[in-house]
N, CA, C and O atoms as CSV, one atom per row, in Angstrom:
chain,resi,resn,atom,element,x,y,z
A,1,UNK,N,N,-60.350,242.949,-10.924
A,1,UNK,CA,C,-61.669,243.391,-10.537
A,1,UNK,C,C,-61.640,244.908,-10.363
A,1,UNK,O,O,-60.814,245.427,-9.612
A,2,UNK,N,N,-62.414,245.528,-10.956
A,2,UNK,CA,C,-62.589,247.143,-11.048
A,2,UNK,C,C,-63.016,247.416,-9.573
A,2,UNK,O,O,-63.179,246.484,-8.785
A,3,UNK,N,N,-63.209,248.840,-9.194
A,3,UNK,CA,C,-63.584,249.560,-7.735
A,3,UNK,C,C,-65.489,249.358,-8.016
A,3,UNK,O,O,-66.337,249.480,-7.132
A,4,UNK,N,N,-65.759,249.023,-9.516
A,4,UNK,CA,C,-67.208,249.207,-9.034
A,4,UNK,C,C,-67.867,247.661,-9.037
A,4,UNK,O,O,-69.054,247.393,-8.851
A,5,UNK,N,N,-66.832,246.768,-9.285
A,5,UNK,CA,C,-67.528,245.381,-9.206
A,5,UNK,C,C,-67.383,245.046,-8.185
A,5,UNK,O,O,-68.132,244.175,-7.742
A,6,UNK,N,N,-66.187,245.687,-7.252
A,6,UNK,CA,C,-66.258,245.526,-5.963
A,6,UNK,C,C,-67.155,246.053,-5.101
A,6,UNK,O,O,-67.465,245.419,-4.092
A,7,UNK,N,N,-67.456,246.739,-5.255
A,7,UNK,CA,C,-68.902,247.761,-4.721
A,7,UNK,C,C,-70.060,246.879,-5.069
A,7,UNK,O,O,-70.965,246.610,-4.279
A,8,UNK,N,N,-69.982,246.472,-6.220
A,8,UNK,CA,C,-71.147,245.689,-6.835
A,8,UNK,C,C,-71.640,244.663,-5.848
A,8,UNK,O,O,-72.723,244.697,-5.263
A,9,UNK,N,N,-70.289,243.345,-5.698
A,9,UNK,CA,C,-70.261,242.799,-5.064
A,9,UNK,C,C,-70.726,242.931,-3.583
A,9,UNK,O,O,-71.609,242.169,-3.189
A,10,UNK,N,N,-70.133,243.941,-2.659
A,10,UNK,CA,C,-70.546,243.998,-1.343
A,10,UNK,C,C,-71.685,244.446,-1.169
A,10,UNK,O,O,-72.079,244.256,-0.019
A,11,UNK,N,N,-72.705,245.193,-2.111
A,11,UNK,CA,C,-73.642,245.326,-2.313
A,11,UNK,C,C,-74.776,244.437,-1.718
A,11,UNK,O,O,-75.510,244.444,-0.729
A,12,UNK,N,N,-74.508,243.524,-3.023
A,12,UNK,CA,C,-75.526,242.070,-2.786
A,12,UNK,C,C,-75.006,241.083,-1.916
A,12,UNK,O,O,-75.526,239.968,-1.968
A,13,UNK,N,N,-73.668,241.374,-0.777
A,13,UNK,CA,C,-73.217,240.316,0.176
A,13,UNK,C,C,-74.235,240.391,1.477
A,13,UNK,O,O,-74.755,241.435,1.873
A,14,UNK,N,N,-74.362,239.487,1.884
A,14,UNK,CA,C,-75.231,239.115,3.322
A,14,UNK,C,C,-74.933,240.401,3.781
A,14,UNK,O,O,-74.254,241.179,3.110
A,15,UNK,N,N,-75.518,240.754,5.181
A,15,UNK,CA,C,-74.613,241.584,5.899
A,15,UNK,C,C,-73.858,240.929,6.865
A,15,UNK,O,O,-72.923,241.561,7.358
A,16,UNK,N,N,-74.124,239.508,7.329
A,16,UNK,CA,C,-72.993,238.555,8.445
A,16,UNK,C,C,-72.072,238.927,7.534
A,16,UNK,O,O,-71.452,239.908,7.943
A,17,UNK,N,N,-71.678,238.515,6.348
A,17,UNK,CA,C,-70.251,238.681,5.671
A,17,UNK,C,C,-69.541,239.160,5.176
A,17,UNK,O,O,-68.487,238.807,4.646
A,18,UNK,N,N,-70.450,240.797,5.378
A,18,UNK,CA,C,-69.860,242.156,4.886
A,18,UNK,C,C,-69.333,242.319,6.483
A,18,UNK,O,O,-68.145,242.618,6.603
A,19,UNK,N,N,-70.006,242.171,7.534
A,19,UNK,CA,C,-69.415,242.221,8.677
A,19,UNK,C,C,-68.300,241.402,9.181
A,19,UNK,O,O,-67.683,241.791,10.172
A,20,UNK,N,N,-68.113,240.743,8.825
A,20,UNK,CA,C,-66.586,239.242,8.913
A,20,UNK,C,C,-65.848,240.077,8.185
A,20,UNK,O,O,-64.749,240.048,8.738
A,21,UNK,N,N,-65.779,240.903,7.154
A,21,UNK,CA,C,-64.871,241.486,6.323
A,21,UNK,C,C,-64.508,242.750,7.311
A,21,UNK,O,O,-63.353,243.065,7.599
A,22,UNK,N,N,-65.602,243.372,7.748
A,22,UNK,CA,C,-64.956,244.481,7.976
A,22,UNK,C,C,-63.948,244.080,9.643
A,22,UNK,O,O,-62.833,244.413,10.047
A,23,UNK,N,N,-64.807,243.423,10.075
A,23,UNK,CA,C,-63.915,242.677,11.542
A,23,UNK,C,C,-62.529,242.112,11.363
A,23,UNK,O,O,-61.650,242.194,12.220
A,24,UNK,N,N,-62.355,241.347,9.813
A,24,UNK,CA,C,-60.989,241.108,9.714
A,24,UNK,C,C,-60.056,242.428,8.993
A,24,UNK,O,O,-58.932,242.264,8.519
A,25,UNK,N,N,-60.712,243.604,9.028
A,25,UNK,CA,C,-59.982,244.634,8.137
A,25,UNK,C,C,-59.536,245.717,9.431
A,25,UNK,O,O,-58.443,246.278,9.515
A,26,UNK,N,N,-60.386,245.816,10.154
A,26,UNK,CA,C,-60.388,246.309,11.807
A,26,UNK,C,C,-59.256,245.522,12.397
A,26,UNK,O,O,-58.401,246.051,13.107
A,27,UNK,N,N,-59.268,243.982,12.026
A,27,UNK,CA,C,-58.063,243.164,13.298
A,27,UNK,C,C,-56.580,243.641,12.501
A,27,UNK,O,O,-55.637,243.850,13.263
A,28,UNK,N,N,-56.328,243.824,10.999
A,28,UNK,CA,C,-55.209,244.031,10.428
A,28,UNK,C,C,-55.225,245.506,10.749
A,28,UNK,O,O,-54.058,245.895,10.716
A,29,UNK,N,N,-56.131,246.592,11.077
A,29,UNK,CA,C,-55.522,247.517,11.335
A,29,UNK,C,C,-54.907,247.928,12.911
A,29,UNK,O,O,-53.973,248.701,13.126
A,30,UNK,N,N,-55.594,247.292,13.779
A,30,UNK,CA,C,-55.165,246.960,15.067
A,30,UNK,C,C,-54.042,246.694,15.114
A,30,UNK,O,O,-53.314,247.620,15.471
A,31,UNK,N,N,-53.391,245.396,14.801
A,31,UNK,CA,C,-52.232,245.094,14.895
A,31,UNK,C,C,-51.448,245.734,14.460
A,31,UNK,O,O,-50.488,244.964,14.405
A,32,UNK,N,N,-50.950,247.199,13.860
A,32,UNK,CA,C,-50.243,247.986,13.631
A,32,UNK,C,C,-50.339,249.182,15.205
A,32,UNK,O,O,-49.536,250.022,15.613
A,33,UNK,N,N,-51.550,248.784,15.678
A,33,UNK,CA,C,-50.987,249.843,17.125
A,33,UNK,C,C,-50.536,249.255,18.415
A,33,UNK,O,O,-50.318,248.053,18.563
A,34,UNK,N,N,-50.419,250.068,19.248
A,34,UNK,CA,C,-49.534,249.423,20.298
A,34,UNK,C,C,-50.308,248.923,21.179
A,34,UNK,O,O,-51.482,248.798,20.829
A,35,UNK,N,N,-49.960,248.510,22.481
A,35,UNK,CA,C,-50.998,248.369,23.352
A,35,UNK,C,C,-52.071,249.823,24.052
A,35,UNK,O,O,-53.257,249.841,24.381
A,36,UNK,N,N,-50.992,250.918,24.064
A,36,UNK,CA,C,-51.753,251.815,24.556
A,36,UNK,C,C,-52.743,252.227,23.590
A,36,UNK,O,O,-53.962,252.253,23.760
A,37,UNK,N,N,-52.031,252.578,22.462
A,37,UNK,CA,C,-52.925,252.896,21.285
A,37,UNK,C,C,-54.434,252.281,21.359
A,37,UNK,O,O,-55.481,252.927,21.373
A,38,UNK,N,N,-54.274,250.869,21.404
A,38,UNK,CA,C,-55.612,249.971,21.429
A,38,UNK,C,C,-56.413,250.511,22.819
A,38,UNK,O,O,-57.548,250.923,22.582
A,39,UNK,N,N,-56.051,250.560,24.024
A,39,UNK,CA,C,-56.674,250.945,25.029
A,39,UNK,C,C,-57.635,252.341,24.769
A,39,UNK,O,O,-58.849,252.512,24.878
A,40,UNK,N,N,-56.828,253.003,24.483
A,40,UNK,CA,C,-57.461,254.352,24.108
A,40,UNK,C,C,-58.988,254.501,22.756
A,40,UNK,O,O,-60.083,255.049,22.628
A,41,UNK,N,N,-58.087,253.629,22.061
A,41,UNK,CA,C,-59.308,253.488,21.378
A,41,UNK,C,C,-60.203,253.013,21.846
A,41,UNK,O,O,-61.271,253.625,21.815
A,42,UNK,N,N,-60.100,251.527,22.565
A,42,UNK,CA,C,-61.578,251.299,22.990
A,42,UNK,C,C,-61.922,252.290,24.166
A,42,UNK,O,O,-63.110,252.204,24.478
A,43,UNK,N,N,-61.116,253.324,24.996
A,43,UNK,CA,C,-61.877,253.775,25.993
A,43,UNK,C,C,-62.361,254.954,25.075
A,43,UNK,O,O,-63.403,255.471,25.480
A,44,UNK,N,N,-61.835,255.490,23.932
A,44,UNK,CA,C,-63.000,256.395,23.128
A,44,UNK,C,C,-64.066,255.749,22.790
A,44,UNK,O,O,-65.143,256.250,23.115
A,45,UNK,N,N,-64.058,254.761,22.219
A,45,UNK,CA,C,-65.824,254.211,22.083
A,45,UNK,C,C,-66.267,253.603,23.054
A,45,UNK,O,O,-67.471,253.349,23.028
A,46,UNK,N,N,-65.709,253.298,23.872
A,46,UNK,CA,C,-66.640,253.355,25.311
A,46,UNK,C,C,-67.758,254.111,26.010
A,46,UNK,O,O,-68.827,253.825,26.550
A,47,UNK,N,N,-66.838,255.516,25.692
A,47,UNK,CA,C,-67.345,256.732,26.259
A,47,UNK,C,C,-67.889,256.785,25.283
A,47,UNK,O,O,-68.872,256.271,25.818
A,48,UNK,N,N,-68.412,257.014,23.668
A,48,UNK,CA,C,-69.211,257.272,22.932
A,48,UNK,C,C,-70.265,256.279,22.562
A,48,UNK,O,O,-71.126,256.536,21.720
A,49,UNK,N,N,-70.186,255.118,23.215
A,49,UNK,CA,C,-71.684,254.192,23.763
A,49,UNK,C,C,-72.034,254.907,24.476
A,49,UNK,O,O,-72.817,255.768,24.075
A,50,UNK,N,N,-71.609,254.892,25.917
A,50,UNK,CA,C,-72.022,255.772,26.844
A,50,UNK,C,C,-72.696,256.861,26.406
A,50,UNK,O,O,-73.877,256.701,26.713
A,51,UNK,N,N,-72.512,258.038,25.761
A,51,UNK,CA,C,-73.012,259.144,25.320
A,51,UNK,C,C,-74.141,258.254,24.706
A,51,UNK,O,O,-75.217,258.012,25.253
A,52,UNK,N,N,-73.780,257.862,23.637
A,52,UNK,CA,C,-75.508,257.021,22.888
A,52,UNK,C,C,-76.363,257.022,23.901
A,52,UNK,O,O,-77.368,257.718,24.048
A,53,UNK,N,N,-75.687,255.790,24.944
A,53,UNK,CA,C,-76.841,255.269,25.626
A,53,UNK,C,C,-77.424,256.343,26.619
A,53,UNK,O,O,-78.514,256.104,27.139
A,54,UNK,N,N,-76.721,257.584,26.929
A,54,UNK,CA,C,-77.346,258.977,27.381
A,54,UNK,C,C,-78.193,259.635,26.814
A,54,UNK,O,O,-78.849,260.540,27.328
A,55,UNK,N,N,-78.293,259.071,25.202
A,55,UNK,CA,C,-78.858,259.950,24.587
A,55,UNK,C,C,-78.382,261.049,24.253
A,55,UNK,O,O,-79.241,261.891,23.991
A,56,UNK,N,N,-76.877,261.517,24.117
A,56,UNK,CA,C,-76.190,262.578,23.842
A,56,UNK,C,C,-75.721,262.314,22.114
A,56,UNK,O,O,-75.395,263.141,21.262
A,57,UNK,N,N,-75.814,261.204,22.055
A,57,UNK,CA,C,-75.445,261.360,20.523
A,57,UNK,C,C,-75.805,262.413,19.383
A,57,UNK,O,O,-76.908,262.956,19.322
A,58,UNK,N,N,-74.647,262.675,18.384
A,58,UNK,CA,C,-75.440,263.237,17.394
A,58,UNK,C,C,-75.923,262.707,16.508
A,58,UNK,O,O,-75.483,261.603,16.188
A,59,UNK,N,N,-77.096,263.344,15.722
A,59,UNK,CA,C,-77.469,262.313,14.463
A,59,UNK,C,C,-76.701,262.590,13.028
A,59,UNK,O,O,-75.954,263.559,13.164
A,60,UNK,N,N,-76.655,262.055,11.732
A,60,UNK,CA,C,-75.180,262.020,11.117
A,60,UNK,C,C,-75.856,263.651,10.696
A,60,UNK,O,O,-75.379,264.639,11.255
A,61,UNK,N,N,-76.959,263.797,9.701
A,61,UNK,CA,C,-76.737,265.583,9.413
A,61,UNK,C,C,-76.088,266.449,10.603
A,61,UNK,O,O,-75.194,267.289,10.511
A,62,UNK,N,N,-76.749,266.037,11.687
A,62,UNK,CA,C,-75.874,267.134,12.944
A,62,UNK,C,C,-74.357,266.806,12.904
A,62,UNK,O,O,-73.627,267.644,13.434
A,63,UNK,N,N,-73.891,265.928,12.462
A,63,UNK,CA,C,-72.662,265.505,12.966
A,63,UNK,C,C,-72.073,265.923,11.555
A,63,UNK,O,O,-70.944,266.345,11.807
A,64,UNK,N,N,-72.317,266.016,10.060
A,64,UNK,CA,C,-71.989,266.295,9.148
A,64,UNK,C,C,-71.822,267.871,9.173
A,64,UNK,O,O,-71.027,268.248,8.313
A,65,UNK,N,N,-72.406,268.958,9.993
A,65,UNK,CA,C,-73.128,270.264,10.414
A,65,UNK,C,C,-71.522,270.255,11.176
A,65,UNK,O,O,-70.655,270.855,10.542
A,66,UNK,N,N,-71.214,269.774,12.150
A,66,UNK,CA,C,-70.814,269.556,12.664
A,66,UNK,C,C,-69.158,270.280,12.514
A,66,UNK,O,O,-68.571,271.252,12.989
A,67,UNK,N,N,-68.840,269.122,11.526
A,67,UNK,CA,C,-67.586,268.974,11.002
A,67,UNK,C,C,-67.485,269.680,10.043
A,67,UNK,O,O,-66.332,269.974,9.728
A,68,UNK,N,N,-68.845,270.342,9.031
A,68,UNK,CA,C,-68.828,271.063,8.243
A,68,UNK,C,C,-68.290,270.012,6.608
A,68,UNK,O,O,-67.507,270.248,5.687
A,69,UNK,N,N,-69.228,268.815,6.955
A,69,UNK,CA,C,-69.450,267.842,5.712
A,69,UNK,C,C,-70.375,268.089,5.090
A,69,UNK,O,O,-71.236,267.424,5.665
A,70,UNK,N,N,-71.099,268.845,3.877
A,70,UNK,CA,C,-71.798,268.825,3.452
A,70,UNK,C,C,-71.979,267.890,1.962
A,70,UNK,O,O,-73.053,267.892,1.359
């Protein structure tokens, strides 16, 4: 299967089962960190809900501005 039939594919997939994919691609990358590793990560997106739900977020052009993604 080529890179664009795969694209093709996730394209026209539900989004429940583009999301099951990415949740089992997230759990195989997890299990390569440690316990602290994992902690940290979730207390970074913790704190960056938090910011959301402050309303501190950026939006992606600001955040592309940002990093200097154009």
């Amino acid at each position: 299967m080529t890179a664009k039939e795969v694209l093709d594919s996730v394209a026209t997939m539900p989004a429940a089962d583009w999301m099951k994919i990415q949740l089992g691609i997230a759990e195989m990358l997890a299990a390569r960190f440690s316990a602290d590793e994992v902690a940290e990560v979730r207390e970074a997106l913790a704190e960056a809900e938090a910011e959301l739900d402050r309303g501190e977020g950026l939006r992606g052009d600001e955040m592309r501005r940002h990093f200097d993604l154009r």
